[in-house]
C-alpha positions in Angstrom: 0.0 0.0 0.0 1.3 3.5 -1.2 1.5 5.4 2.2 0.4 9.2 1.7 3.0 12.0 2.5 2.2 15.0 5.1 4.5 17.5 6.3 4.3 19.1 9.2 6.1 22.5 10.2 6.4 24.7 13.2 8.0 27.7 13.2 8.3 29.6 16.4 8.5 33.8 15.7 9.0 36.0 18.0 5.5 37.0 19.1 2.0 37.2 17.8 2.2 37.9 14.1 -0.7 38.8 11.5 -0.5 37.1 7.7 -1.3 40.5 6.5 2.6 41.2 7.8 5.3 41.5 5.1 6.6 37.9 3.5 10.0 38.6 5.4 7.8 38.1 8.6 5.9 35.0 8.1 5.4 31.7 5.8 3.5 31.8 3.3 1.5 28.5 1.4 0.0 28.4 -2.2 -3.0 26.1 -2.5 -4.5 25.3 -5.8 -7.6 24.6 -4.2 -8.4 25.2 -0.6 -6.1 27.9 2.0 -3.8 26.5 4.8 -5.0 24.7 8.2 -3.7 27.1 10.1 -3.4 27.2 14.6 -1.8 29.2 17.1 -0.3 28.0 19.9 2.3 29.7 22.5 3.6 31.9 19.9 4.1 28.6 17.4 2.7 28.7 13.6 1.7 25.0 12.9 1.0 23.7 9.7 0.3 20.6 7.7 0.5 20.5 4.2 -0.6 17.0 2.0 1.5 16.8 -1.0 0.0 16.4 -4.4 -1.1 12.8 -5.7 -1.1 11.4 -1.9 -4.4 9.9 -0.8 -3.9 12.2 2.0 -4.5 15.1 0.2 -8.0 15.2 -1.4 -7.1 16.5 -4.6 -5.4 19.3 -3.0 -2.1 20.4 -3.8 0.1 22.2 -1.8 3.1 24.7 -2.1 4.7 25.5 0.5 7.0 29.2 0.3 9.3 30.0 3.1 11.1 33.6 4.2 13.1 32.3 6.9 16.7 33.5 6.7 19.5 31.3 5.4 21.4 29.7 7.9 24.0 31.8 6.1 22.8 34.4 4.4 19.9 37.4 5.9 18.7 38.2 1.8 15.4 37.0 2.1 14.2 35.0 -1.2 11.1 33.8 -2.6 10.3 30.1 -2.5 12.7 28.0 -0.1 16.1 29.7 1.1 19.0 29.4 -0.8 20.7 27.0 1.9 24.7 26.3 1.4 26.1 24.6 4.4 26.4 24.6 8.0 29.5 25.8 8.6 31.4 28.3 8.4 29.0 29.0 11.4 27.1 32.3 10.7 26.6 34.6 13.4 23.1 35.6 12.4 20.6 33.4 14.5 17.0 32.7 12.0 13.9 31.6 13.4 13.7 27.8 14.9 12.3 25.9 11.8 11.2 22.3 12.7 9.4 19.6 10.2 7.7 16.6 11.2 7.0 14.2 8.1 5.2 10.8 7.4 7.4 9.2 4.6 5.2 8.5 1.5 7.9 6.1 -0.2 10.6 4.1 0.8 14.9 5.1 0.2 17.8 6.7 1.9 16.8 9.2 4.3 19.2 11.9 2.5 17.5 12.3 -0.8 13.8 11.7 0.9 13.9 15.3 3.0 15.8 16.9 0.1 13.3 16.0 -2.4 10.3 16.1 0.0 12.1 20.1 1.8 13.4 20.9 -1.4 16.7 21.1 0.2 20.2 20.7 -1.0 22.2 17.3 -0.4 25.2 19.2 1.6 23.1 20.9 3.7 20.9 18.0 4.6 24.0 15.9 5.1 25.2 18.9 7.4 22.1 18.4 9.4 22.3 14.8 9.8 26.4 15.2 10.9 25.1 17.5 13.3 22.1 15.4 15.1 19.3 17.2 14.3 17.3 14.5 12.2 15.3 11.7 13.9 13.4 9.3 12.4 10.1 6.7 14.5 9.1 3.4 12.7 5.5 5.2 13.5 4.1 9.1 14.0 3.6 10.1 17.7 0.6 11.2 18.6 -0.1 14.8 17.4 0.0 17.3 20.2 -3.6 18.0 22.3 -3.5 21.7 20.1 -3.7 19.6 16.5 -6.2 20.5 13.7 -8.9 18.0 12.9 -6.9 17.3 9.4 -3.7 16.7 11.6 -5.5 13.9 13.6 -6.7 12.9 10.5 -4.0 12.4 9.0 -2.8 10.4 12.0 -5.7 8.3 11.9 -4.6 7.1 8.8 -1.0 6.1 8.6 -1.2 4.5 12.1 -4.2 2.7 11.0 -3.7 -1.4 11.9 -4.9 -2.2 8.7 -1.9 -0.2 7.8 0.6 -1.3 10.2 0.0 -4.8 10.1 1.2 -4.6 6.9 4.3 -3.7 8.1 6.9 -6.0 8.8 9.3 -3.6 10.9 6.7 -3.3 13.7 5.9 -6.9 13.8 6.4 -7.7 17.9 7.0 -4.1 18.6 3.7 -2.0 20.4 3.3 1.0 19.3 4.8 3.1 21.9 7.9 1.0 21.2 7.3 1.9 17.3 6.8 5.6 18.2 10.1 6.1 20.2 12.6 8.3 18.2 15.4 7.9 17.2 18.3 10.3 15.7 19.5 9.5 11.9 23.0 8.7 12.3 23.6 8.2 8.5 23.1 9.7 5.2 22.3 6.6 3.6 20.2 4.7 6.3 16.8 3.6 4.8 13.2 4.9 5.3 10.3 2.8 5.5 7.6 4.0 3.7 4.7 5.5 6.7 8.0 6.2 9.0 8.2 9.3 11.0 11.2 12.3 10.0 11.9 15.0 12.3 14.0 17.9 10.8 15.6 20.7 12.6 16.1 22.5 9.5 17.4 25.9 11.8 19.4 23.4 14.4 20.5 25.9 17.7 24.2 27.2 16.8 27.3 27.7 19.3 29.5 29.8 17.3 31.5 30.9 20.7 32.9 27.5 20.0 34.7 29.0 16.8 36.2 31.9 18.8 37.9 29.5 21.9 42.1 28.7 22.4 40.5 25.0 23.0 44.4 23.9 23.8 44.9 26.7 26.1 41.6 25.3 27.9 43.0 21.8 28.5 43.4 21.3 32.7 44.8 17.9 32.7 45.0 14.9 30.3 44.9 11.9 32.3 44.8 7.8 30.7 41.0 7.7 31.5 40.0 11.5 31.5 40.4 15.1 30.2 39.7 17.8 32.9 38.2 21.2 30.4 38.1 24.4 31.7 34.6 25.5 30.0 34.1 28.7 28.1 30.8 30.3 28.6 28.3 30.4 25.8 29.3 26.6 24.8 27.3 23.1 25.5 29.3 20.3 27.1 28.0 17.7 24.9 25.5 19.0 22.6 21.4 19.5 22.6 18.8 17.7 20.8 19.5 19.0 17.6 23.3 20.3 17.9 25.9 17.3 18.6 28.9 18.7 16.7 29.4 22.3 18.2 30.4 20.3 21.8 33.1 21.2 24.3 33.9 17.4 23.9 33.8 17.6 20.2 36.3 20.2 19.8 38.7 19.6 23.0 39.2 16.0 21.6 40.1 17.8 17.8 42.2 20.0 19.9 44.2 16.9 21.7 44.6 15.1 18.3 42.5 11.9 19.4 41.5 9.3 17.6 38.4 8.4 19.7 36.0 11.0 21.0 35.7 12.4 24.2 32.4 11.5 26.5 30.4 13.4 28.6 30.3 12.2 32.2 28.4 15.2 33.8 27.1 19.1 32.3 27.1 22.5 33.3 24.7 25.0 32.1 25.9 27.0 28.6 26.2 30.4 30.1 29.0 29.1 33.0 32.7 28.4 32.8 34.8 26.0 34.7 35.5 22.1 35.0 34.4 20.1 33.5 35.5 16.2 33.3 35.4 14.7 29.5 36.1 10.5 29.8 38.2 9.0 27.4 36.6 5.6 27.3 32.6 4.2 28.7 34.4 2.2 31.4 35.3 5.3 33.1 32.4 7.3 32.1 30.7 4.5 34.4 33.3 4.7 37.6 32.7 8.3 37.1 29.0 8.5 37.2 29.3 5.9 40.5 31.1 8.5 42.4 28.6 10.5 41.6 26.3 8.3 43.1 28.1 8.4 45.7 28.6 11.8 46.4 32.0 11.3 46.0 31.9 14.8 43.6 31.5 18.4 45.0 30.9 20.8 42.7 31.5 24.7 43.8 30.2 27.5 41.9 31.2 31.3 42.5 28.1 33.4 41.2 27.9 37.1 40.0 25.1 39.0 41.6 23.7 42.3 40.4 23.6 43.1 44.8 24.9 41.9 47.9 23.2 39.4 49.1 22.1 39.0 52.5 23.9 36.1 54.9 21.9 33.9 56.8 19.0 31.0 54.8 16.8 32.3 51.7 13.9 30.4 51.0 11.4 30.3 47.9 9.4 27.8 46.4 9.5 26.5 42.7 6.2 24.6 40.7 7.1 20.7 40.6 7.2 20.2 36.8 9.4 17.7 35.1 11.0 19.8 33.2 13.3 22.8 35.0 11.5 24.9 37.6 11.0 28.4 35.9 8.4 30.0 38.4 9.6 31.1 41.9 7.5 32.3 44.4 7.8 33.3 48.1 4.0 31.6 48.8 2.9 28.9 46.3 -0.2 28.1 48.8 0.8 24.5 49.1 1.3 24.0 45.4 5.0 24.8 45.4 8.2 23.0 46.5 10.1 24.2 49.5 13.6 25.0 48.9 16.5 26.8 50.6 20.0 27.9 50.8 21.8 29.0 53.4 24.5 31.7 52.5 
């Protein structure tokens, strides 16, 4: 069966923005036949487009225009950007640009989202090198804010008729088929109804380009590398950014064959040490002692005031992600914390 293919972007701007707003503001679809599903949500733009001659699409085809900068150039264009390469790493930072897909026909991952994101082979080959492609046997469930044609569309490439057809997910459940996982190769096949996710925009370190990474080396031991961090650099990457790492480019920096490994992170905007294994078995007696509490870390902070002696307290909304909302009185809802200075 001849799976239909859906795209799916998200763009997050800066704030509320109006389509009657100049091109260089916002993204733009041509429909021969019916407009755009269109939905707000926290400041993201969310679209799903069927391309033409998919059983998806109703007869409707679909063209989709995009403004957003060029990862290195500002000149906005019509159409797609005129995308070169990933590096040199420019210093102008676009808008996040993310696409979620549902592969219509099987092949190599690498000439699927350039021929489906009408994007060139380098640059797509950049953003695999750099993490920022993952691919799911299945689609995950659309988010609780998805159009009616989203779900739809979800309804039917997750269909069982459909996946029973499927020899991939034969033993797997579909939670197992929907977990996903980053593209580590150009070449690595798609199944057709699989699930792409493209950070087209990926988050960019440039500080990394600017850093005397030999001058940052503490101590090279057989088992470890002790880094003295610059600020405004990721210890060992984000979701979509693997290759602008302190361990990627203190291990180009030693000459090593085999790359460092992350044992532990700071946050981007600190400096100091930072320990970078030089093989799993001791990224594991590392993380013991952590276990342990056999590690200390001490952090000197810059304050805009002094700051009183004695024990502050505040409490912080349990969420699983990071705490962002602090509060003297949550009423009960908050977690206590404290720190005695």
């Amino acid at each position: 069966m001849t799976m239909g293919s859906a795209s799916f972007a998200s763009v997050l701007a800066n704030g509320w923005q109006s389509f009657s707003s100049p091109v260089a503001f916002v993204r733009t679809l041509a429909t021969t036949h019916a407009p755009l599903f269109k939905h707000y949500n926290d400041n993201h733009l969310v679209a799903w487009a069927s391309t033409s001659g998919s059983p998806l699409s109703n007869g409707r085809t679909f063209a989709c225009e995009s403004s957003s900068p060029d990862v290195t150039t500002t000149t906005p264009v019509v159409g797609y950007p005129k995308y070169h390469r990933l590096l040199p790493c420019t210093t102008h930072k676009g808008p996040p640009r993310v696409e979620h897909l549902v592969v219509s026909e099987e092949g190599p991952v690498l000439e699927y989202i350039c021929k489906t994101l009408d994007l060139p082979p380098l640059f797509v080959g950049d953003l695999i090198h750099f993490g920022a492609v993952y691919y799911a046997l299945v689609c995950p469930k659309p988010p609780p804010s998805a159009t009616p044609e989203q779900l739809r569309i979800f309804e039917v490439v997750t269909a069982p008729s459909v996946l029973r057809k499927r020899p991939s997910i034969k033993g797997k459940t579909i939670q197992a088929a929907q977990k996903t996982f980053r593209v580590t190769h150009v070449d690595q096949f798609l199944e057709a109804g699989s699930y792409l996710r493209v950070y087209v925009h990926p988050r960019r370190f440039p500080r990394c380009y600017e850093i005397d990474w030999k001058s940052r080396i503490i101590a090279v031991a057989e088992s470890y590398v002790v880094l003295d961090k610059p600020s405004g650099t990721s210890v060992g990457g984000t979701t979509n950014n693997i290759e602008e790492t302190c361990a990627t480019f203190a291990t180009r920096a030693l000459g090593l064959t085999t790359p460092l490994l992350t044992t532990h992170q700071i946050d981007n905007c600190t400096e100091g040490c930072v320990l970078l294994a030089r093989t799993k078995d001791y990224c594991s007696v590392f993380h013991g002692k952590i276990r342990e509490k056999k590690v200390k870390k001490l952090y000197l902070a810059l304050v805009a005031a002094p700051v009183p002696i004695g024990i502050i307290t505040h409490y912080m909304r349990p969420t699983s992600m990071a705490p962002r909302l602090i509060s003297e009185d949550m009423d009960g809802r908050g977690m206590y914390c404290s720190i005695r200075l």
